[in-house]
Legacy VTK file of the C-alpha trace (Angstrom):
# vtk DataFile Version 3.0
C-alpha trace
ASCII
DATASET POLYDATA
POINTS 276 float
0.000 0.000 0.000
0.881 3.326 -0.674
0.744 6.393 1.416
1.562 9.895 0.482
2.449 11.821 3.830
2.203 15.823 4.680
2.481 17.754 7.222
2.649 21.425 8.119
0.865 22.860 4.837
-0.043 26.306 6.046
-2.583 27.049 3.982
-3.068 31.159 3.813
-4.637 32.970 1.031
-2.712 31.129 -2.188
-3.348 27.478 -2.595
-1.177 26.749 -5.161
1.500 24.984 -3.053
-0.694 23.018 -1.349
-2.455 22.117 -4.750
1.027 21.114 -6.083
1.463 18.830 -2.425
-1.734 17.508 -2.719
-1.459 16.222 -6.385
1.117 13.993 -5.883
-1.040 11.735 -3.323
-3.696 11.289 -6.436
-2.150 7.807 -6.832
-1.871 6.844 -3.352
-4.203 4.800 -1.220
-4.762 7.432 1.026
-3.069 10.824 2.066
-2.332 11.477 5.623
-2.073 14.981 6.988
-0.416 15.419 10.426
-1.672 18.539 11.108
-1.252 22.462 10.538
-3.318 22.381 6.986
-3.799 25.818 7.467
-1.856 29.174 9.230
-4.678 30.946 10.976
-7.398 28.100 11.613
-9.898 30.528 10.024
-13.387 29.798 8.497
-11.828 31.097 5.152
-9.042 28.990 4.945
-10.909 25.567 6.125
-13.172 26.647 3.307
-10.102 27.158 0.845
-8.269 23.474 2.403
-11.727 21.549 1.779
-12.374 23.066 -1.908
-8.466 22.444 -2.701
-9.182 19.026 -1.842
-12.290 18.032 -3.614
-10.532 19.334 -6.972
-7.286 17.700 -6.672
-8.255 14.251 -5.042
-12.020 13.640 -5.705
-11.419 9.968 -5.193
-8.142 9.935 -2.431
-9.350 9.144 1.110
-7.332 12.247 2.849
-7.194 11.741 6.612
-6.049 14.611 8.852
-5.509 15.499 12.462
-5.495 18.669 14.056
-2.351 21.236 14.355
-2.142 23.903 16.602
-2.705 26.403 13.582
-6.031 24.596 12.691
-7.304 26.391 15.953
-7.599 30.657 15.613
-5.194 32.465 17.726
-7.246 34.603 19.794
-10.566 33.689 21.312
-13.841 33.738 19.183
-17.512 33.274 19.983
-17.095 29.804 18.188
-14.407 28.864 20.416
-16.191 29.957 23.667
-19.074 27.591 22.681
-16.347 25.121 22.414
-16.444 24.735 18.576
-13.559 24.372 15.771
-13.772 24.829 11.930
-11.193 21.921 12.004
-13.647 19.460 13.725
-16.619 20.049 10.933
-13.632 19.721 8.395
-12.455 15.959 9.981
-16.171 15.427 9.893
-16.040 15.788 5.554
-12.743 13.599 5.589
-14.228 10.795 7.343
-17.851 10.904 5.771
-15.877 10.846 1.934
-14.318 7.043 1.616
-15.317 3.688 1.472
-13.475 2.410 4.687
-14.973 1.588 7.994
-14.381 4.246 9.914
-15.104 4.655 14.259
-14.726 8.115 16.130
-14.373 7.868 19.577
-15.961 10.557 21.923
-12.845 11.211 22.994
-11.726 12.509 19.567
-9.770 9.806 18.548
-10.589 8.131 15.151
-9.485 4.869 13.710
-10.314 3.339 9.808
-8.991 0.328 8.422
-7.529 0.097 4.849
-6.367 -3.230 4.353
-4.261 -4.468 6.471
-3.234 -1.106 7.996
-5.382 0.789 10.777
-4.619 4.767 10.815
-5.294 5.843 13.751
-5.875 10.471 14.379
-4.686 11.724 17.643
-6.113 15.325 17.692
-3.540 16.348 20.815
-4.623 20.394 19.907
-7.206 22.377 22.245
-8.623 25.534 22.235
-5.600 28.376 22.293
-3.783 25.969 20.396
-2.801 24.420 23.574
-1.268 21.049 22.778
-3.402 18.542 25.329
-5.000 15.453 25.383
-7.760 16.654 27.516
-8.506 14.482 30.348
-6.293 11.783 29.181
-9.209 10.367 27.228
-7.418 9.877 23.832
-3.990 7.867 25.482
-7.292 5.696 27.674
-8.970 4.896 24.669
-5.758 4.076 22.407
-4.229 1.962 25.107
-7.249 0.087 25.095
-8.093 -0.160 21.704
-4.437 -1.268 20.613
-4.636 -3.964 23.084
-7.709 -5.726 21.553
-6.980 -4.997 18.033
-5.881 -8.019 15.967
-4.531 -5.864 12.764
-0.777 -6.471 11.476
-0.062 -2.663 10.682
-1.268 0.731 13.040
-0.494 3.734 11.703
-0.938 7.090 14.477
-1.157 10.544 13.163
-0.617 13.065 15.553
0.537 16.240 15.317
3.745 16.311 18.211
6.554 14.106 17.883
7.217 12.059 21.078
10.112 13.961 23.172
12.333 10.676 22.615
11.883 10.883 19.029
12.103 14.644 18.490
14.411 15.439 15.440
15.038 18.884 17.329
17.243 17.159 19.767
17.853 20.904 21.696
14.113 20.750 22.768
14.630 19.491 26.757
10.380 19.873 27.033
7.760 17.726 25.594
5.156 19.105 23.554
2.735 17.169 25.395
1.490 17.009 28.611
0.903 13.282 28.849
4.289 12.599 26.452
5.650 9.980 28.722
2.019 7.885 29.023
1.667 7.356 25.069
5.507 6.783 24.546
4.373 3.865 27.822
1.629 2.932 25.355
3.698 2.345 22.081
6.316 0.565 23.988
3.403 -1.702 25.012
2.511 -2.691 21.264
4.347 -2.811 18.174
4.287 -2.853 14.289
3.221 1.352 15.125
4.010 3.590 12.648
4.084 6.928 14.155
3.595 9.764 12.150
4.370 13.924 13.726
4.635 17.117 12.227
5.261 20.516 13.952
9.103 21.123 14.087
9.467 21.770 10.495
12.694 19.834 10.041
13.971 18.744 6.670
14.447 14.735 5.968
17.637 16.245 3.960
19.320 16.707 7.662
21.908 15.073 8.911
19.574 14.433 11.901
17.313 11.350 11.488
13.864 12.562 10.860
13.416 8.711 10.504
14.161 6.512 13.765
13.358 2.708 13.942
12.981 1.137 17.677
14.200 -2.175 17.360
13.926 -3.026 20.742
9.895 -2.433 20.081
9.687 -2.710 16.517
8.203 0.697 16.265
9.611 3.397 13.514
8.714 7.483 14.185
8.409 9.916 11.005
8.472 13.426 11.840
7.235 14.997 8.262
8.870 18.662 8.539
6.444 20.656 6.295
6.123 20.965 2.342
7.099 24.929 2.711
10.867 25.588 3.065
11.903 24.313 6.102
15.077 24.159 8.309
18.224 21.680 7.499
19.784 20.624 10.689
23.669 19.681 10.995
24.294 16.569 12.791
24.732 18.655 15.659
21.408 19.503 15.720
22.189 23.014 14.453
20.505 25.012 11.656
22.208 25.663 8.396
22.351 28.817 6.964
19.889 28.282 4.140
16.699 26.707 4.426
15.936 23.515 2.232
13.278 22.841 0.277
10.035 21.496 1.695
9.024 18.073 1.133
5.831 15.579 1.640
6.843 11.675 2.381
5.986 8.688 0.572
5.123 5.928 2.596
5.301 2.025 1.251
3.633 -0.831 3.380
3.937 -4.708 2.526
3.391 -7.578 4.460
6.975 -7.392 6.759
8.678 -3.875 5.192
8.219 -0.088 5.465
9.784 2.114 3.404
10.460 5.617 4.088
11.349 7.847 1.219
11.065 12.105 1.228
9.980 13.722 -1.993
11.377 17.543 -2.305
8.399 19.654 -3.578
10.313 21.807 -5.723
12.980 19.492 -7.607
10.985 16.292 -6.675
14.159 14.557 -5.796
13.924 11.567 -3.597
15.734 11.633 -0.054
16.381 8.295 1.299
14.373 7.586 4.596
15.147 3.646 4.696
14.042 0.321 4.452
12.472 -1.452 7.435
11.205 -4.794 8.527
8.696 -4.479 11.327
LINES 1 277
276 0 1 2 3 4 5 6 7 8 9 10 11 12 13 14 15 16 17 18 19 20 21 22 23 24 25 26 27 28 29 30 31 32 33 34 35 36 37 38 39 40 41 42 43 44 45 46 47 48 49 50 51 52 53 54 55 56 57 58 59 60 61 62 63 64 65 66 67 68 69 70 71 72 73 74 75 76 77 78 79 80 81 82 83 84 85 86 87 88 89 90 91 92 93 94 95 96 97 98 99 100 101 102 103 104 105 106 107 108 109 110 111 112 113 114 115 116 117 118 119 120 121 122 123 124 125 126 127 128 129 130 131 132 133 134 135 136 137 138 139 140 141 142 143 144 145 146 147 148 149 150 151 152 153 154 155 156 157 158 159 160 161 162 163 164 165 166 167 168 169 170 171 172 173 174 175 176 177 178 179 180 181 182 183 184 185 186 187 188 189 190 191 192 193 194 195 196 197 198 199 200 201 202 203 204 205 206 207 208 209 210 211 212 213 214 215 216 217 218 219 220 221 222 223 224 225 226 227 228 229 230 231 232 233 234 235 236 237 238 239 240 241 242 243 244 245 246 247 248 249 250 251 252 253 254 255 256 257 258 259 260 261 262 263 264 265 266 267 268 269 270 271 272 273 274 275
C-alpha cells in the first residue's frame, strides 16, 4: 500500500502549493495529513483546504488530524461555545471514503484500509494548547491497541514524542501526557508513528526517521512541504533553508519504506528500508 504523507501545509490565502502537495497523493491509497493544513485556523481557509481538496483528489481518502494552527489564535464566539472549523472539516474527511471508519468521543478516530489501521490523535485544544484533555485519547488508544488483531497501526498526531524529536535541543515535551503514550507504544508494536510541527527537513543530517528495534516501532516526523530548516548533525541550523518536502510511505506484508519527496525538484531523499 501506498501512502503519500504531509504535514505542516499552512494554507493562507494562495493554494497553489498546497495544490502542487496535494497532487502527488492522487495515486496513493490514502493521504495522511499530520496537522497544521492551514496558518490561521480561520473559516476562510478551512473553506479554501476543503475546496483544494475536492478538486485535486475527488477519489483519495485524505485523513487529517489537528495542528495547533487549525485552531484561531485569539478567542472567538465559536471557540467559547467550544467549537472548531477543524472538527466540521475531519467530519467531511471521514464521511468521503469507502473504509470503515469509528470516532471515539474522545476525539480519537481509527479506519482500516487493508491491512493497515490509521489511527488520528487530535492532541490540539482551544488556544492551540497542545493537550490530550482528560487523558481520554492515550485511555482509549491503550485500550483499543490492546484488543486490536490488525498487522499494521499507523498514528497521526501532530507532536513528535520527546524521545523521538528530530530537534534534539528541545529538553520539554510538547505534550502534557508525552511519557504515558511513549508507555503505550512501547506496550505494542508494528506502530508507525507519524508527527509534524518542528518543520525539520528529511535532507538533515539528523534522522527525521528513527526505527525502535527493541519495540519494533519506527517514528516519522514529516517537517512541512514549505521551506523548512536543514539541521547539521549537531542539531544546528544551516544557513539556508531547504526545500520542503511531503513523504511517501510504502507498506507490505513485513517492510516499510520511508522515502522524502522535495516539492520543488521532486528529488527523492532516502528515509530507509524497514522490517517491522
Amino acid at each position: 500500500m501506498r501512502f503519500l504523507v504531509m504535514s505542516d501545509l499552512h494554507l493562507s490565502k494562495k493554494p497553489w502549493q498546497v495544490r502542487k502537495a496535494l497532487k502527488m497523493g492522487e495515486d496513493a491509497d490514502a493521504v495522511l495529513l499530520a496537522g497544521d493544513l492551514t496558518n490561521d485556523g480561520t473559516h476562510e481557509q478551512i473553506s479554501l483546504m476543503q475546496q483544494s481538496i475536492a478538486e485535486m483528489l475527488p477519489d483519495t481518502p485524505v485523513l487529517a488530524v489537528a495542528g495547533n494552527h487549525d485552531y484561531p489564535h485569539f478567542p472567538s464566539p465559536m471557540i467559547r461555545e467550544g467549537y472548531c472549523d477543524f472538527e466540521a472539516l475531519q467530519d467531511w474527511f471521514l464521511a468521503r471514503h469507502p473504509y470503515p471508519c469509528v470516532m471515539d468521543e474522545s476525539g480519537a478516530w481509527t479506519i482500516r484500509i487493508g491491512d493497515v489501521e490509521i489511527i488520528g490523535l487530535n492532541c490540539i485544544w482551544h488556544w492551540r494548547r497542545f493537550k490530550f484533555k482528560d487523558g481520554a485519547q492515550l485511555n482509549w488508544l491503550e485500550k483499543h491497541l490492546k484488543n486490536s488483531d490488525i498487522r499494521w497501526h499507523i498514528i497521526l498526531c501532530h507532536a513528535p514524542l520527546l524521545a523521538h524529536n528530530p530537534k534534539r535541543s528541545d529538553t520539554k515535551p510538547y505534550l502534557s501526557r508525552d511519557e504515558k503514550l511513549q508507555s503505550i507504544i512501547d506496550d505494542n508494536k508494528n506502530i508507525i508513528y507519524i508527527s509534524g510541527h518542528t518543520h525539520v527537513s528529511m535532507e538533515s543530517m539528523v534522522n527525521c526517521v528513527e526505527y525502535d528495534e527493541a519495540h519494533h516501532n519506527l517514528y516519522i516526523n514529516d517537517g512541512s512541504i514549505r521551506p523548512t530548516t536543514k539541521l547539521t548533525a549537531d542539531g544546528l541550523p544551516e544557513a539556508e533553508p531547504a526545500d520542503g518536502n511531503v513523504v511517501e510511505l510504502l507498506v507490505s506484508e513485513n517492510q516499510i519504506s520511508v522515502t522524502g519527496i522535495s516539492m520543488k525538484t521532486e528529488q527523492r531523499i532516502f528515509g530507509g528500508h524497514y522490517s517491522l
